[in-house]
C-alpha positions in Angstrom: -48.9 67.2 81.8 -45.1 66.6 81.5 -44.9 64.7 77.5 -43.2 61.6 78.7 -41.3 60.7 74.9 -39.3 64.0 75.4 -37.1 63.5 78.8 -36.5 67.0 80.2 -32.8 68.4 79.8 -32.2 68.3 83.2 -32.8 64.9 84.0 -29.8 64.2 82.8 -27.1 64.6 85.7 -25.4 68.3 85.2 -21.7 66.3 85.0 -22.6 64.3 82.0 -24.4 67.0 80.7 -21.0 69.1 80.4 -19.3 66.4 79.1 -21.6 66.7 76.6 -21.5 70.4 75.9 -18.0 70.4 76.0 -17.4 68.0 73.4 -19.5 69.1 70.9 -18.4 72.8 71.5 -14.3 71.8 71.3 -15.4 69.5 68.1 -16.6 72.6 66.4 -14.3 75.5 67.4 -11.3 73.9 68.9 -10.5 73.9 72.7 -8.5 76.8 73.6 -11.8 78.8 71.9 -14.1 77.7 74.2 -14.4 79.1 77.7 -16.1 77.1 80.3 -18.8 79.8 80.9 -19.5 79.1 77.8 -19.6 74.9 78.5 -21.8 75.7 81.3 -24.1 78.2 79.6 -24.6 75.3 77.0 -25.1 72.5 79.3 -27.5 74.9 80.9 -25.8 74.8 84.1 -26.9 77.8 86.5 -24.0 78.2 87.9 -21.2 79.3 85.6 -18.6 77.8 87.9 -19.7 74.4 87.3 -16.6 73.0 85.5 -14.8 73.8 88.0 -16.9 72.1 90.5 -16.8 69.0 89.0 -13.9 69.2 86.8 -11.7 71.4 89.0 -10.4 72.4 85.8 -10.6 72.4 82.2 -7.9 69.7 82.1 -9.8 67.9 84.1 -12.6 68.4 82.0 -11.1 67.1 78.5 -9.8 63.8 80.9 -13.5 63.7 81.8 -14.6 63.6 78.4 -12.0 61.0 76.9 -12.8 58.4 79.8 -16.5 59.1 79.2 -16.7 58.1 76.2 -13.4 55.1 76.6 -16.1 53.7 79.0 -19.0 54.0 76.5 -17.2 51.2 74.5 -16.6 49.6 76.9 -18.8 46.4 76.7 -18.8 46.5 72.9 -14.4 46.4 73.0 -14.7 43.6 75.7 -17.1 41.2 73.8 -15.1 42.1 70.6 -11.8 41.1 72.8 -13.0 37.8 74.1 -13.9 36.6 71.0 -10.5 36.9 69.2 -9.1 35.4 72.4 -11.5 32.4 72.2 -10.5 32.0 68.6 -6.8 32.3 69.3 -6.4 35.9 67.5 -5.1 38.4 69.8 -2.0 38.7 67.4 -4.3 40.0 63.9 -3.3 43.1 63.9 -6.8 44.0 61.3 -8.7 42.4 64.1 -7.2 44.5 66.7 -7.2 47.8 64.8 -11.1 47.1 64.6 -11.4 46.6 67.8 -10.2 49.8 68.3 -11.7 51.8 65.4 -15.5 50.6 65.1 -16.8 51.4 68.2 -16.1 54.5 67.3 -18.9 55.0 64.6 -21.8 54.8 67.3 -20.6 57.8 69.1 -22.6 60.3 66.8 -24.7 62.6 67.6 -28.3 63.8 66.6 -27.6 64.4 63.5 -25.5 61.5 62.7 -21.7 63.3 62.9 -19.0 62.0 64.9 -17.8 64.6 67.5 -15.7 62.5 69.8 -13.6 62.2 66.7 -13.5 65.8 65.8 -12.8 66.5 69.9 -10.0 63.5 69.5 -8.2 65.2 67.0 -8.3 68.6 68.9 -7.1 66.9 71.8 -4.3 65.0 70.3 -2.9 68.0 68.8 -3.2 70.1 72.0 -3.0 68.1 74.6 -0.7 65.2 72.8 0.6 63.9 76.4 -1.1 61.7 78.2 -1.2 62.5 81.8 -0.8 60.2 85.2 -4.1 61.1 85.9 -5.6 60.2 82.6 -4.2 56.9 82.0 -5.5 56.7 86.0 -8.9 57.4 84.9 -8.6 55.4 81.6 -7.7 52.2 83.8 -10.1 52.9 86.0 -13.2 53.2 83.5 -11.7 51.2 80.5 -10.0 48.3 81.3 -10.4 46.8 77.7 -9.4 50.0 75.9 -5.9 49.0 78.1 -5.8 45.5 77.5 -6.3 46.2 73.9 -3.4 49.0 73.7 -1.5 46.3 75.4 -2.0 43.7 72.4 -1.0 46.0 70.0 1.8 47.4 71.2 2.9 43.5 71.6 2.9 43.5 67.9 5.5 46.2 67.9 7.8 45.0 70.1 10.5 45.3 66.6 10.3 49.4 67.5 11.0 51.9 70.0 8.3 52.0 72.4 8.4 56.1 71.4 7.7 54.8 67.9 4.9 52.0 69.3 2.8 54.7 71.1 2.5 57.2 68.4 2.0 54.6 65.6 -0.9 53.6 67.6 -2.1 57.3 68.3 -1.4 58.5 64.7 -3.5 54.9 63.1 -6.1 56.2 65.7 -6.3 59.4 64.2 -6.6 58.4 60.4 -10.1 57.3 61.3 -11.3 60.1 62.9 -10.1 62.2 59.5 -11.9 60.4 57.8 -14.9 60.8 60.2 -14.5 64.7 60.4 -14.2 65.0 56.5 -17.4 62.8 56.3 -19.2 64.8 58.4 -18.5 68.1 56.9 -18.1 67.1 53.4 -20.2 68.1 50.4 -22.8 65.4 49.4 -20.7 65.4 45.9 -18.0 64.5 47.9 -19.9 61.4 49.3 -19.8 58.7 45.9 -17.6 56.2 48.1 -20.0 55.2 50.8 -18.2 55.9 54.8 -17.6 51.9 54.6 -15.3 52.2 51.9 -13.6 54.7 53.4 -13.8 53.0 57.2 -12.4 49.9 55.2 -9.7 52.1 53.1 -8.3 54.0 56.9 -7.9 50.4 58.0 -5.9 49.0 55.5 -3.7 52.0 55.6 -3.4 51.5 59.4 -2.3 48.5 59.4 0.3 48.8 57.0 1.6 51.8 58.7 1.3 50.1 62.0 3.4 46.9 61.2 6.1 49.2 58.9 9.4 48.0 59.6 11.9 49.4 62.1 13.9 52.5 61.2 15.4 52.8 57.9 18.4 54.8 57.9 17.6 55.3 54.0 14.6 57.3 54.3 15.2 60.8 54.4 14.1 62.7 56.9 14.8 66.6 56.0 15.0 68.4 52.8 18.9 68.0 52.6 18.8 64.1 52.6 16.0 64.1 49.8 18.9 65.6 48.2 21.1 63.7 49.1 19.2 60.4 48.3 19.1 61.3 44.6 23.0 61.3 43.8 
């Protein structure tokens, strides 16, 4: 008789379980380490082609993986969205910046770590474009996670919008740090509790994302350190 509390593996559709496999295998080793036979061997896929069956690549794959999840948050970024637009707050840039970090803590695993934001960092330093057919899927899957991107870049309208987009990629990634050092830190390295620390990222978000336009008297090179002294 089949024990009904444990679900078998394969009752979970092969597609998500690739997503899966493949996120938790780039969160640990990187992507360009990972091979999809070895995505498919994990997900316990027979066939060791399946990544490209329903990826058709592994680009497709790692777009796969960040709609996934986008749409995971889906509900919880909506509800959070309509209720600063009830209350007339869809220009609080703290209130926005959670919107987009929090959801964020729920995607852990088993054993309580955050791979999406291991993955995320991974991604963003590989794969830092985002694609037509991303954004496609992204609109398709998340609608919120757009019309949340779309309040905060209205709050930087004082930059260039190449300025705007990775302010809001670079905020992003501040939290997932901070999740990927949580996860693998040392438990003397855990006296602050990860609320602190979720509460520190913020702060330090938010000022970096509403810093001023570009000041010509901040060096940027070695020589205009220099320089700056006198």
């Amino acid at each position: 008789m089949t024990d009904r509390r444990h679900p078998r593996r394969h009752a979970i559709p092969a597609a998500l379980r690739l997503i899966e496999a493949a996120e938790a295998l780039f969160a640990e080793r990187g992507i360009d380490a990972v091979s999809m036979r070895e995505i498919a061997a994990a997900a316990r896929c027979g066939d060791t082609n399946a990544v490209t069956y329903y990826f058709g690549s592994k680009e497709g794959l790692l777009s796969a993986i960040f709609a996934s999840r986008a749409e995971k948050m889906e509900g919880v970024r909506g509800g959070m969205l309509d209720r600063l637009e009830r209350q007339g707050r869809l220009d609080d840039p703290m209130a926005l910046l959670g919107i987009l970090f929090l959801p964020q803590l729920h995607l852990a695993d088993g054993r309580g770590r955050h791979p999406y934001a291991a993955f995320m960092l991974h991604f963003a330093t590989r794969y830092w474009s985002l694609n037509a057919g991303l954004l496609a899927q992204v609109r398709d899957k998340a609608p919120n996670l757009m019309r949340l991107l779309g309040h905060l870049t209205a709050l930087l309208g004082h930059v260039h919008p190449d300025i705007a987009r990775n302010r809001i990629l670079l905020c992003n990634m501040m939290l997932q740090c901070v999740l990927v050092r949580w996860d693998h830190g040392e438990p003397q390295d855990r006296a602050v509790p990860l609320q602190a620390h979720v509460r520190d990222v913020m702060r330090a978000a938010c000022a970096s994302l509403l810093a001023g336009p570009e000041d010509k008297g901040v060096p940027a090179s070695v020589e205009e350190w220099f320089d700056g002294l006198g």
